[in-house]
C-alpha atoms as a printed R data frame, in Angstrom:
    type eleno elety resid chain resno       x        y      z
1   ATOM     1    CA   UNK     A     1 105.788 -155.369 38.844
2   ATOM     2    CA   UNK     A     2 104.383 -153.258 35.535
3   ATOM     3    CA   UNK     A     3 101.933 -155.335 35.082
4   ATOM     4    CA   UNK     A     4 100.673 -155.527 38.310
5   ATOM     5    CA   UNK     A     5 100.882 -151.680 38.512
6   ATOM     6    CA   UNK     A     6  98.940 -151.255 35.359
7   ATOM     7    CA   UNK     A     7  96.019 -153.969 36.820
8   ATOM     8    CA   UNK     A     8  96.010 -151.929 39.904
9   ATOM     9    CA   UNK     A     9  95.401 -148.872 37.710
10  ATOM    10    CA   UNK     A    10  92.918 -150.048 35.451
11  ATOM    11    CA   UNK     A    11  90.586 -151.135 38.344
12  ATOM    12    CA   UNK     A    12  91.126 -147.762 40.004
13  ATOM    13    CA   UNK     A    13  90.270 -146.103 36.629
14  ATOM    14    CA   UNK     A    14  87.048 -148.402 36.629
15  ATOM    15    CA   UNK     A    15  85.726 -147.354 40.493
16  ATOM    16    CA   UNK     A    16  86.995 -143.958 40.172
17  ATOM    17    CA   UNK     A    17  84.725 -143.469 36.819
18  ATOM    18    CA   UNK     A    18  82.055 -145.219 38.188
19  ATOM    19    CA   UNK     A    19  82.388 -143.046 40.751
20  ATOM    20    CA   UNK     A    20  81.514 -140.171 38.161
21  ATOM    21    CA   UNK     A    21  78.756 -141.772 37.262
22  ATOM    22    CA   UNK     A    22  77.572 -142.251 40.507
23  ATOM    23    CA   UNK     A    23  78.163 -138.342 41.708
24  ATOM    24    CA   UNK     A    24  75.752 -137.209 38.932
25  ATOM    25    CA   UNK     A    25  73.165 -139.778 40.222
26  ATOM    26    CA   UNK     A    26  73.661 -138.391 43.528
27  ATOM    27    CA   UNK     A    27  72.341 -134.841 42.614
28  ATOM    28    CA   UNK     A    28  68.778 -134.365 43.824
29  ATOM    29    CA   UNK     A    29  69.188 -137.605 45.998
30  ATOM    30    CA   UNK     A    30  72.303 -136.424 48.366
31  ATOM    31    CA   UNK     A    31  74.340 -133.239 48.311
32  ATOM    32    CA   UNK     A    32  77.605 -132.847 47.847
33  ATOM    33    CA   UNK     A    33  78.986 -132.589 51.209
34  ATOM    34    CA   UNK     A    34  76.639 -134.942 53.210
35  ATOM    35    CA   UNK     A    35  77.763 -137.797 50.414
36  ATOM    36    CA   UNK     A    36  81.365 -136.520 51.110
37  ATOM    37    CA   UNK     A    37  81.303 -136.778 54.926
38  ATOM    38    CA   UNK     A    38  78.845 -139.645 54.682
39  ATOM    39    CA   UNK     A    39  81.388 -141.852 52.466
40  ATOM    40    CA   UNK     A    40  83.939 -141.028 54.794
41  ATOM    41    CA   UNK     A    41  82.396 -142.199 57.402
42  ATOM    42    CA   UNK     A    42  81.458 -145.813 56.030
43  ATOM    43    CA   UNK     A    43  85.053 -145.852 55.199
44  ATOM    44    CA   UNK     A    44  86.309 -145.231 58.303
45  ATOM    45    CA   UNK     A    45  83.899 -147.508 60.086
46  ATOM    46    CA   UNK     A    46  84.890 -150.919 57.482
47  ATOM    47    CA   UNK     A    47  88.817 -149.840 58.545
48  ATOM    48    CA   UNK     A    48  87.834 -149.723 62.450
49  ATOM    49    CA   UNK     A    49  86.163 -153.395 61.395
50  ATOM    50    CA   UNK     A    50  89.021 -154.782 59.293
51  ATOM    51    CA   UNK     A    51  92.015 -152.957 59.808
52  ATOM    52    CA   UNK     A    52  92.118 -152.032 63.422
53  ATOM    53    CA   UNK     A    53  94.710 -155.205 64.479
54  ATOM    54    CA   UNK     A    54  97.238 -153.264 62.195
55  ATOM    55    CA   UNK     A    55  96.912 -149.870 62.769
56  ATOM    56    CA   UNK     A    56  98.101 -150.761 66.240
57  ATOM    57    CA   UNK     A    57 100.847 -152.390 65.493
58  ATOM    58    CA   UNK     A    58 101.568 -149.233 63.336
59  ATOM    59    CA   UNK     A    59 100.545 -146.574 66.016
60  ATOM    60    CA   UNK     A    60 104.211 -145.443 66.381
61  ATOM    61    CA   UNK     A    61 104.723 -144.321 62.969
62  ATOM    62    CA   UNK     A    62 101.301 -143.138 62.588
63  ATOM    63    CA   UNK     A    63 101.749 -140.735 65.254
64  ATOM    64    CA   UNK     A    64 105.427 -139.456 63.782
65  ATOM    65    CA   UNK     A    65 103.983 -138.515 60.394
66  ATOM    66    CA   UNK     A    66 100.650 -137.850 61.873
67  ATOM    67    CA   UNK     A    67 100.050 -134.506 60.582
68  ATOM    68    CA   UNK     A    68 101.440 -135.630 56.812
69  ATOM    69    CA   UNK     A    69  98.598 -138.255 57.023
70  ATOM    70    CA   UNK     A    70  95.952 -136.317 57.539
71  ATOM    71    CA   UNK     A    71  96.828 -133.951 54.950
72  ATOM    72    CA   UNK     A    72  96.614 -136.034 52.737
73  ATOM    73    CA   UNK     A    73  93.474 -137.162 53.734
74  ATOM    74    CA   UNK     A    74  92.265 -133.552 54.095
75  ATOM    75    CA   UNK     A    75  93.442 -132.538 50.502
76  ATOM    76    CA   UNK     A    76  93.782 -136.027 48.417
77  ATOM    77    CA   UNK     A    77  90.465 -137.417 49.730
78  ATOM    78    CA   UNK     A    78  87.997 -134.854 51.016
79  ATOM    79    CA   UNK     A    79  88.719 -131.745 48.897
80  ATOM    80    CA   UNK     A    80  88.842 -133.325 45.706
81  ATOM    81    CA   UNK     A    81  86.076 -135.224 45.608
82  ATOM    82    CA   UNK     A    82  83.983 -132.195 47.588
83  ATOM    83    CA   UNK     A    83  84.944 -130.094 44.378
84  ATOM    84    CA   UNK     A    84  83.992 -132.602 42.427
85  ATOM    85    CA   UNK     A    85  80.278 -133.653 43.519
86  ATOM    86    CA   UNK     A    86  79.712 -129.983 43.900
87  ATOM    87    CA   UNK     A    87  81.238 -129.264 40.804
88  ATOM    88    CA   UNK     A    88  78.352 -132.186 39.422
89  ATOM    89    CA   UNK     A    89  75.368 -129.365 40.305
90  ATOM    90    CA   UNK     A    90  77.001 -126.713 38.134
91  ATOM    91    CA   UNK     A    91  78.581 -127.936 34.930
92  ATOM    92    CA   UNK     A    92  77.628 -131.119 32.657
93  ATOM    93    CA   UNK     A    93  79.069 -134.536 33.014
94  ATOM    94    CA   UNK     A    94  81.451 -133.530 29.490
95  ATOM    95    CA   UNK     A    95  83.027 -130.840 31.044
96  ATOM    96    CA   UNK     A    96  84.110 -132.614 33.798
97  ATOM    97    CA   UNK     A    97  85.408 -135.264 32.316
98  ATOM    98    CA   UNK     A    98  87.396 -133.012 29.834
99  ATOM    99    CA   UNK     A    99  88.823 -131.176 32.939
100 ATOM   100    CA   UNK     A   100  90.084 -134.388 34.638
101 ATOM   101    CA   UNK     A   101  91.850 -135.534 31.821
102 ATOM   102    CA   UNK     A   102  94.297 -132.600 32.768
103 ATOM   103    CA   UNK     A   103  95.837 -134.282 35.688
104 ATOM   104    CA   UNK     A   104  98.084 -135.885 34.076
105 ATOM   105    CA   UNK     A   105  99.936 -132.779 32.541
106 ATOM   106    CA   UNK     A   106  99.444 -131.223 35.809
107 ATOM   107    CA   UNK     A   107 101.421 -134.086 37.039
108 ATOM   108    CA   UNK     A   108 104.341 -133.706 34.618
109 ATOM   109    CA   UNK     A   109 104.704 -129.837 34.671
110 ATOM   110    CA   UNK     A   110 104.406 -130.757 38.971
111 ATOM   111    CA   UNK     A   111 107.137 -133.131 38.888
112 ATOM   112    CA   UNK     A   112 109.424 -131.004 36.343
113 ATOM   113    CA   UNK     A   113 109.137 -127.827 38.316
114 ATOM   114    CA   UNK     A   114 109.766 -129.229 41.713
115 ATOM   115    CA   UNK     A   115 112.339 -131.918 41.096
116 ATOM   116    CA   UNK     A   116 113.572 -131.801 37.119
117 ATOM   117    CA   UNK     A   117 111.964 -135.001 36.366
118 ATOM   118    CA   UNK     A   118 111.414 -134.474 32.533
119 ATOM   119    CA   UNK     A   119 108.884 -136.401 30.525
120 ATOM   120    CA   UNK     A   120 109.845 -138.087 27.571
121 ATOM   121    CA   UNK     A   121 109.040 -137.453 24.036
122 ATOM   122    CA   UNK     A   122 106.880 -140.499 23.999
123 ATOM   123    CA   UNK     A   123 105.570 -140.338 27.344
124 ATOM   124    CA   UNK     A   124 103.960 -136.490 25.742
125 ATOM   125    CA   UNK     A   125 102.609 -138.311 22.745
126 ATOM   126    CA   UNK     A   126 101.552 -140.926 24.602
127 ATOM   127    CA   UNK     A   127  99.063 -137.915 26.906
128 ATOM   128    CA   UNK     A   128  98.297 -136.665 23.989
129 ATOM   129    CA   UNK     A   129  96.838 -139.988 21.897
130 ATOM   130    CA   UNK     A   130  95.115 -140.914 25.531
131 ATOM   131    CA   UNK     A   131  93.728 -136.683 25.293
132 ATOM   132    CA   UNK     A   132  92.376 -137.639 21.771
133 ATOM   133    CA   UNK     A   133  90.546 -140.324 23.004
134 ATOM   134    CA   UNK     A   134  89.005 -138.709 26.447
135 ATOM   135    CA   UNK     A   135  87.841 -135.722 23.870
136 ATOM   136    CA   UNK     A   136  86.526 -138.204 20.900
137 ATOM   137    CA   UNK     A   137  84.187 -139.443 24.487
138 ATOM   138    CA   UNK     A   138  83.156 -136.047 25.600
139 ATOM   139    CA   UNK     A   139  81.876 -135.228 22.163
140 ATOM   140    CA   UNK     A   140  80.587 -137.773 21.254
141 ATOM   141    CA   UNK     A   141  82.394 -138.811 18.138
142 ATOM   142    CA   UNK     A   142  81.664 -135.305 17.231
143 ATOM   143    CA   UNK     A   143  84.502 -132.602 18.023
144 ATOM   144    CA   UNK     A   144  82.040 -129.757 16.891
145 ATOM   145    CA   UNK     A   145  80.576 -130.029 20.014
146 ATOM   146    CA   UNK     A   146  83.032 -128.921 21.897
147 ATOM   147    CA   UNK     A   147  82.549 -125.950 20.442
148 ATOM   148    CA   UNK     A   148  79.380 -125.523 21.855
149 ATOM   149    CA   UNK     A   149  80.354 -126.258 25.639
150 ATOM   150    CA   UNK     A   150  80.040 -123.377 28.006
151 ATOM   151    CA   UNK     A   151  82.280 -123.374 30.910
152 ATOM   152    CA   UNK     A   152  81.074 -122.178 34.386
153 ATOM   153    CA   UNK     A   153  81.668 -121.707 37.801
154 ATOM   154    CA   UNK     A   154  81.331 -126.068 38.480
155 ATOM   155    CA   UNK     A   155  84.266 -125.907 35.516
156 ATOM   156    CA   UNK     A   156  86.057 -123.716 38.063
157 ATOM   157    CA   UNK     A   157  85.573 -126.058 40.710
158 ATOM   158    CA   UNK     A   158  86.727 -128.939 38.597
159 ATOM   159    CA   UNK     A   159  90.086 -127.054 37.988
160 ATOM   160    CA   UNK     A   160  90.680 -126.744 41.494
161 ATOM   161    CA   UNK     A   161  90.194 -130.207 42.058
162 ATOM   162    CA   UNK     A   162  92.517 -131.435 39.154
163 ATOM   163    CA   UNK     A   163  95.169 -129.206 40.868
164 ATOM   164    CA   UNK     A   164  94.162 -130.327 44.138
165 ATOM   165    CA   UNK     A   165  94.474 -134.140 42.870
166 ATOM   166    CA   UNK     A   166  97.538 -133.596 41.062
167 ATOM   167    CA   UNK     A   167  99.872 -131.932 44.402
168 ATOM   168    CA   UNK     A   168  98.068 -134.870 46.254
169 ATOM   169    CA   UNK     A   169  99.925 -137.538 43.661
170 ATOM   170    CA   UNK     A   170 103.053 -135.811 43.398
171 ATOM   171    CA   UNK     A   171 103.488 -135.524 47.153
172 ATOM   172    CA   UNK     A   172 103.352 -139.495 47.293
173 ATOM   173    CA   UNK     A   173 107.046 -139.313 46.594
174 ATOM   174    CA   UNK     A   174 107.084 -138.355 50.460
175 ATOM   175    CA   UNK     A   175 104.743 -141.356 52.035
176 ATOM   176    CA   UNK     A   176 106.093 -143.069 54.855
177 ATOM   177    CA   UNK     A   177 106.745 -146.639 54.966
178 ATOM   178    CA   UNK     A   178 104.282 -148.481 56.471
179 ATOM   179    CA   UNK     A   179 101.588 -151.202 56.075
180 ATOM   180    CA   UNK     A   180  98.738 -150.247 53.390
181 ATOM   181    CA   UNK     A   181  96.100 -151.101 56.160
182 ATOM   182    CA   UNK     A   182  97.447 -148.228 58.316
183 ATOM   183    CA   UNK     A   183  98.415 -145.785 55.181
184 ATOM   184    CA   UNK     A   184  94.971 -145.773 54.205
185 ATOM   185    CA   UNK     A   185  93.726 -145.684 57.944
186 ATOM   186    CA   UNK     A   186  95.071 -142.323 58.529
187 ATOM   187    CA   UNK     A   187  94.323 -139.921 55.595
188 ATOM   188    CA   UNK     A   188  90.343 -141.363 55.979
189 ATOM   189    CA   UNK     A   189  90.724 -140.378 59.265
190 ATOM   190    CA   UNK     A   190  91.496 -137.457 58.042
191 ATOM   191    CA   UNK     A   191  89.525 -137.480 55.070
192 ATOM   192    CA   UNK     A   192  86.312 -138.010 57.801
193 ATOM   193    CA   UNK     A   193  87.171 -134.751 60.193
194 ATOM   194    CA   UNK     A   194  87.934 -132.491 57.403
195 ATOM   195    CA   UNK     A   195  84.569 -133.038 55.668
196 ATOM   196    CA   UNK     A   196  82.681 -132.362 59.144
197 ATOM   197    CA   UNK     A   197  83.009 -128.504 58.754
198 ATOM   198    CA   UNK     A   198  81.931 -128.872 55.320
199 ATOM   199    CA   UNK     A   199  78.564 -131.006 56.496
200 ATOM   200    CA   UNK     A   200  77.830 -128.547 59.137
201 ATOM   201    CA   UNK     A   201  78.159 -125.361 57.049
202 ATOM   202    CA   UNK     A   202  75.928 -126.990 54.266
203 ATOM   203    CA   UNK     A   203  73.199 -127.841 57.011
204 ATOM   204    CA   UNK     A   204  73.477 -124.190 58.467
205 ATOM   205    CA   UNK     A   205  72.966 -122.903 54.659
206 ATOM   206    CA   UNK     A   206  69.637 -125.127 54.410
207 ATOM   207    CA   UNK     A   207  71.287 -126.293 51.159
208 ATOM   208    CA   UNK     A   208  71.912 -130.257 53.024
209 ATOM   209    CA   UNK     A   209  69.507 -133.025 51.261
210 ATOM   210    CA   UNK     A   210  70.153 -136.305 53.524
211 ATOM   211    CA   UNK     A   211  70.308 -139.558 51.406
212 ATOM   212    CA   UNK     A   212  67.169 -141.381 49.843
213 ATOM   213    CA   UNK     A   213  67.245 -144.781 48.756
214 ATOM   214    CA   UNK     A   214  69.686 -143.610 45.474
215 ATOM   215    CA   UNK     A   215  71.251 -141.968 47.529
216 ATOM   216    CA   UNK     A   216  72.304 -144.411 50.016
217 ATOM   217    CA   UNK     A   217  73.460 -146.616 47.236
218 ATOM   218    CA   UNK     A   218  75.365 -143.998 45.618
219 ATOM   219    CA   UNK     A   219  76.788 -143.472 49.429
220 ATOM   220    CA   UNK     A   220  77.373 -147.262 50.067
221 ATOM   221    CA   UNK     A   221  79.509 -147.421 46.935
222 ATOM   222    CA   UNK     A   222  81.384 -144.337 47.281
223 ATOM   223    CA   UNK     A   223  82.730 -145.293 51.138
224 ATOM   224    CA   UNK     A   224  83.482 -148.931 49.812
225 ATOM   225    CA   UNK     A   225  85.132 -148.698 46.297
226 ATOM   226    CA   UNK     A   226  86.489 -145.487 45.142
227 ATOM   227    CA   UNK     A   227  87.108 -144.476 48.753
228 ATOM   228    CA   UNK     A   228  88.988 -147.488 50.248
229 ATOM   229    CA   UNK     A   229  89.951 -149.669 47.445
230 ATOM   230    CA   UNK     A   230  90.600 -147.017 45.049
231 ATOM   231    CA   UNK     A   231  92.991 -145.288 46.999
232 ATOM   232    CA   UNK     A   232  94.756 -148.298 47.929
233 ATOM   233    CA   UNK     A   233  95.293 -149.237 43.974
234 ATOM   234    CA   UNK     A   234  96.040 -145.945 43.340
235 ATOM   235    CA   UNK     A   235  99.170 -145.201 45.947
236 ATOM   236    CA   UNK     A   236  99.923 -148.632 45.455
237 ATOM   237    CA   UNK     A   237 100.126 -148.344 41.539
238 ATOM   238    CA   UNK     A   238 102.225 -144.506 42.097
239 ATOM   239    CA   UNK     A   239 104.390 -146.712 44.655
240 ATOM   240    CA   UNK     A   240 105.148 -149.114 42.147
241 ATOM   241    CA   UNK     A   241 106.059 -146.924 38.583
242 ATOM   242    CA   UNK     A   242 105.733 -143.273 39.497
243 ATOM   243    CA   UNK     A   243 103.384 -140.663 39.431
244 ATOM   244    CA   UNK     A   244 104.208 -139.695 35.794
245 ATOM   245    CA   UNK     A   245 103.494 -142.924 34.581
246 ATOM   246    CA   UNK     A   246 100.467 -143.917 37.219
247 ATOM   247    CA   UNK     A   247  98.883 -140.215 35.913
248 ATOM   248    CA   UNK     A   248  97.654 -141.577 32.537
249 ATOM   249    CA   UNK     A   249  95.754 -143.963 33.617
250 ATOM   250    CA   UNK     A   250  93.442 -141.129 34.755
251 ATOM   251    CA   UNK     A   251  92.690 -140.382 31.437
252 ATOM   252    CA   UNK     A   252  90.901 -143.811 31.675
253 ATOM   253    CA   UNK     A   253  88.557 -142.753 34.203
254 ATOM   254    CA   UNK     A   254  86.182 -141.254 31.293
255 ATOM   255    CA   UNK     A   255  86.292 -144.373 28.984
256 ATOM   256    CA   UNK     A   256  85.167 -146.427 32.046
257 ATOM   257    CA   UNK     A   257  82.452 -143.967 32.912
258 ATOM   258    CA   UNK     A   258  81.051 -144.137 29.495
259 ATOM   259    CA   UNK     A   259  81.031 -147.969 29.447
260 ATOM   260    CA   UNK     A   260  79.604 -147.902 32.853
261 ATOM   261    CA   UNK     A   261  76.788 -145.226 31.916
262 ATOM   262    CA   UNK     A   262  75.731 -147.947 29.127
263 ATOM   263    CA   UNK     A   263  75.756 -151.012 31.524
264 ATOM   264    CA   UNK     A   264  73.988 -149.174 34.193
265 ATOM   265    CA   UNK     A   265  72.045 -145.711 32.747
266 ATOM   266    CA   UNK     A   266  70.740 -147.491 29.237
267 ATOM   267    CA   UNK     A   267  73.234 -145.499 27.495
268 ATOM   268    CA   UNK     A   268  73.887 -146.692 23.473
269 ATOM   269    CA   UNK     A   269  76.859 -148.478 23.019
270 ATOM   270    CA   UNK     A   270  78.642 -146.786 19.787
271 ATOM   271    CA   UNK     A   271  81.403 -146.707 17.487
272 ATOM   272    CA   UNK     A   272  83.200 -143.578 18.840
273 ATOM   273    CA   UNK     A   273  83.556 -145.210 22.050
274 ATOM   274    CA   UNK     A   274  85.213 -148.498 20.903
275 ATOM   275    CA   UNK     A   275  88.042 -145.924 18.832
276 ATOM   276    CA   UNK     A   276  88.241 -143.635 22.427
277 ATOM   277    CA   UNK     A   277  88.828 -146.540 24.385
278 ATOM   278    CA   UNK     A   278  91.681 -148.023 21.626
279 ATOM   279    CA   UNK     A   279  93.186 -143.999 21.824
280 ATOM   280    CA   UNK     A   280  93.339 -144.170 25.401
281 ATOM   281    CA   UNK     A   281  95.174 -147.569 25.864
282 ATOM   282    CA   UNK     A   282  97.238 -147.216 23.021
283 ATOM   283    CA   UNK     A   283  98.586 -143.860 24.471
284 ATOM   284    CA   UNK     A   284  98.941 -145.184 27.746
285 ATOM   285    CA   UNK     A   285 101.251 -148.278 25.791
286 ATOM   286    CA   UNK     A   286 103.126 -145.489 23.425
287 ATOM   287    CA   UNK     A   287 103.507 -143.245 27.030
288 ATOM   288    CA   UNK     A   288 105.360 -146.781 28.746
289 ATOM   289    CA   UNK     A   289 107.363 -147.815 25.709
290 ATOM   290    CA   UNK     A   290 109.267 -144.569 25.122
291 ATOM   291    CA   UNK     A   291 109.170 -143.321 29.244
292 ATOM   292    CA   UNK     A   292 112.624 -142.717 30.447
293 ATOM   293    CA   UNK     A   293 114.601 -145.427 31.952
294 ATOM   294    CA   UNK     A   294 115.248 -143.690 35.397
295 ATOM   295    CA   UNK     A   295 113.406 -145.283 38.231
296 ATOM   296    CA   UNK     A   296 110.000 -143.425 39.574
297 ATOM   297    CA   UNK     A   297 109.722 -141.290 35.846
């Protein structure tokens, strides 16, 4: 089951910091809240395509935790990533990055306030070797230059959404049991009519650019991979070894978007990267050696 859970992570690390990489593309090409509803919507439509044969034969329990579902659709799905693509048009990729890596403590103070579930000794080093290595990324080999980073009001935004992110995984404790299909089903249901206000008051505020050719690709991928199969991963992988646990993988999200930005931006490969990618997995391995021995810590 671990190493399922940790596969299921790591390839919702990779789409999710792809999907970084892909929200600063989108600036200029598609704004932040016609990508969000538009995503959304390609989602929804490959579930009514795929999916539809077993969200019926859910529909019951669907419509007794209906309005839990669309919460977390509403906060998990559309409010994080709106904060974070509009976030994109007011503070650097770095910052970002640097911000996200929070979750995971947000996770652990979330969890210790709300139910006593105490991290372990380990499990803190082990967020603080895979912090090392998401800072030894954002500057570049270079921690001078954090220094020099000014923070803003995107860097506000991107708080938001690491709090917003983190009460999304925590309340996962609470899902209802049901098939994936129709888990997923709901919240992007959800996901879909939440972001409509958000559309329509970015049209009336002229500030609405409507996909160009980037744009629809960055679109495209968005509703397909971090959006559907992400998500899936993701609550699959919390399911499986607990949010405290699942939360550091987060801290790979920046690692992934770094290799990706070579592979696909033309971005030099360097040494600093190799040692931020070893920080990052070995804290993730020091985090799961010494976590406690309860279930779900």
């Amino acid at each position: 089951m671990n190493s399922r859970a940790y596969f299921y992570l790591c390839v919702t690390s990779l789409f999710w910091g792809a999907n970084s990489v892909a929200g600063k593309l989108a600036v200029g090409h598609v704004s932040p809240m016609v990508l969000t509803t538009f995503r959304w919507t390609i989602a929804l439509g490959v579930i009514l395509v795929l999916m539809l044969p077993q969200v019926k034969r859910d529909w019951p329990a669907i419509r007794r935790h209906w309005l839990q579902l669309l919460l977390y659709g509403v906060f998990g799905f559309t409010a994080f990533n709106a904060l974070l693509y509009t976030a994109l048009g007011y503070t650097s990729a770095i910052n970002a990055v640097i911000e996200q890596a929070g979750i995971p403590m947000l996770i652990f103070v979330f969890n210790f306030a709300l139910f006593r579930i105490q991290a372990s000794i380990a499990q803190v080093l082990g967020f603080t070797v895979t912090l090392v290595g998401v800072l030894v990324t954002a500057a570049h080999g270079e921690f001078s230059a954090l220094a020099e980073l000014e923070f803003n009001f995107g860097d506000a935004l991107m708080l938001g959404a690491c709090i917003v992110y983190a009460a999304y995984t925590v309340s996962l404790r609470w899902k209802p049991e049901m098939h994936w299909q129709s888990f997923i089903a709901a919240p992007v249901f959800g996901a879909f009519l939440s972001a409509l206000p958000l559309l329509f008051w970015e049209v009336s505020r002229g500030a609405a650019i409507f996909p160009d050719t980037t744009g629809w690709i960055v679109v495209l991928y968005a509703g397909i991979f971090p959006s559907l199969l992400s998500q899936v991963l993701y609550v699959r992988g919390v399911e499986m070894i607990g949010a405290n646990r699942a939360g550091l993988f987060i801290n790979a999200i920046p690692v992934f978007g770094t290799i990706l930005s070579v592979a696909l931006i033309g971005e030099t490969m360097h040494l600093f990267h190799i040692v931020a990618l070893l920080l990052v997995l070995g804290g993730i391995a020091i985090a799961e050696w010494g976590r406690p021995k309860e279930k779900n810590n």
